[in-house]
Residue frames relative to the residue before (quaternion, step in Angstrom):
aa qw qx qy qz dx dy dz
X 1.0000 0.0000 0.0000 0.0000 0.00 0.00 0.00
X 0.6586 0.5681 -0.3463 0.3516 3.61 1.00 -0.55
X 0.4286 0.7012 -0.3396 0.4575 3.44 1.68 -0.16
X 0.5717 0.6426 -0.1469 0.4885 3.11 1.06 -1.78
X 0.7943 0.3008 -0.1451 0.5075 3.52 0.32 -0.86
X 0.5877 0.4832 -0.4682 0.4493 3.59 0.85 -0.54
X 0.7222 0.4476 -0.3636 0.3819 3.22 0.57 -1.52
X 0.6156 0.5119 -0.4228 0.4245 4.22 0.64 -0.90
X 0.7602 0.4582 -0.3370 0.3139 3.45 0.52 -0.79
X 0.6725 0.3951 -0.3327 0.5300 3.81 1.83 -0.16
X 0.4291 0.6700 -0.4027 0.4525 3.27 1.48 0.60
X 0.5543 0.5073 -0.1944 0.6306 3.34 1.39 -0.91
X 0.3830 0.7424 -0.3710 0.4055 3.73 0.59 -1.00
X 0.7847 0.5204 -0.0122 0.3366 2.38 -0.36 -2.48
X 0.8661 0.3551 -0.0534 0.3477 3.25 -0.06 -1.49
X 0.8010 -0.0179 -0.1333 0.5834 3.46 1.85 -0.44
X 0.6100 -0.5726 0.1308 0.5319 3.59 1.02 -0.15
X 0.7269 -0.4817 0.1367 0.4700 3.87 -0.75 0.03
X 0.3922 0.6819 -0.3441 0.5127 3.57 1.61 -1.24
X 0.9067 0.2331 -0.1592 0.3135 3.80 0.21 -0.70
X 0.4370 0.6099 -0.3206 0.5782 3.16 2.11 0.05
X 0.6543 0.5202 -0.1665 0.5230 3.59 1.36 -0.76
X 0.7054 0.3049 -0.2701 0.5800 3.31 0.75 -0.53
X 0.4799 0.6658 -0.3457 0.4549 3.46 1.08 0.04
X 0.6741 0.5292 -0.0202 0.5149 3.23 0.79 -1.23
X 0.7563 0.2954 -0.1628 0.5606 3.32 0.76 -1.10
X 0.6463 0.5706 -0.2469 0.4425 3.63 0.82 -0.27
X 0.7841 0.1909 0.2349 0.5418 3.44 0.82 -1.44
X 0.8131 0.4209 -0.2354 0.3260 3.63 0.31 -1.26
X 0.3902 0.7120 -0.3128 0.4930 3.62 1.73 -1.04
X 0.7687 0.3998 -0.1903 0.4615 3.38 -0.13 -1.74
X 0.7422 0.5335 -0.2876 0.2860 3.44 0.46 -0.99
X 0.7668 0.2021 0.0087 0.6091 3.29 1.54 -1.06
X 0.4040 0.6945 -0.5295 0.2723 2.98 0.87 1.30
X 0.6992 -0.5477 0.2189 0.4041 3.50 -0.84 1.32
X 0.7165 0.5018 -0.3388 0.3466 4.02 0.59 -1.13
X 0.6559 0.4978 -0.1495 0.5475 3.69 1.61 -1.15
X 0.7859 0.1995 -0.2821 0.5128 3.87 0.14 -0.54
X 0.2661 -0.5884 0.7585 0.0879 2.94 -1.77 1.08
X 0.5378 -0.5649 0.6161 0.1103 3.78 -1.18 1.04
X 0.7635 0.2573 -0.3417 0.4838 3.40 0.66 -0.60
X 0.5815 0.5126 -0.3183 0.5457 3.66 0.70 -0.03
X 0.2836 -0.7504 0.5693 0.1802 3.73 0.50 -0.36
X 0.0821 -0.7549 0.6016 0.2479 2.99 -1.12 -1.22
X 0.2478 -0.7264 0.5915 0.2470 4.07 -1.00 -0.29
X 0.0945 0.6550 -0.7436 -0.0958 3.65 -1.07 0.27
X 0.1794 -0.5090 0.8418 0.0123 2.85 -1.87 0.78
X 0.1715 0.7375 -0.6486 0.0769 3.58 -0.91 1.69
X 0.6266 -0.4624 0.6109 0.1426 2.77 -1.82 1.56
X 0.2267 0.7721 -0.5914 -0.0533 3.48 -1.56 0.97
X 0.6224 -0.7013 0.1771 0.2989 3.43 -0.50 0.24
X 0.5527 -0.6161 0.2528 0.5010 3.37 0.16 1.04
X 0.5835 0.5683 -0.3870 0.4322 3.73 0.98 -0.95
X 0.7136 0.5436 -0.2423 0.3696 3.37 0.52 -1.28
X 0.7430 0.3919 -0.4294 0.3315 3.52 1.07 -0.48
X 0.4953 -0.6861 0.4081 0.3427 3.57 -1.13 0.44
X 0.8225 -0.3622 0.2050 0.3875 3.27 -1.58 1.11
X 0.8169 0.3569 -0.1887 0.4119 3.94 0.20 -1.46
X 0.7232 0.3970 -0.3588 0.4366 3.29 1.22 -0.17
X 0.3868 0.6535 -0.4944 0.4229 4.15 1.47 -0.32
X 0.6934 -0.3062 0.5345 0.3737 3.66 -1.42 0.97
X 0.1327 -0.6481 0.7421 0.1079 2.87 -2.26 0.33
């Protein structure tokens, strides 16, 4: 399962910067993929909400 999370949390990274892959994680991502609560065969989806502040410069509309 730590894979799972490493790889979601540089997915986030990626897409907005670490500060928000972290607070991601710590907020939301923990709980979500913790070993006693997710089943792998069932999956899941998130659709997260972030705060304009939070996103980084290269990814913010033009």
């Amino acid at each position: 399962m730590s894979e799972v999370k490493t790889r979601i949390e540089a997915t986030i990274a990626e897409l907005y910067d670490a500060d928000t892959a972290k607070w991601f994680m710590e907020a939301q991502g923990n709980d979500l993929l913790d070993d006693n609560r997710f089943d792998a065969g069932e999956g899941f989806n998130v659709l997260v909400f972030v705060e304009a502040a939070k996103m980084s410069r290269s990814n913010r509309p033009r």
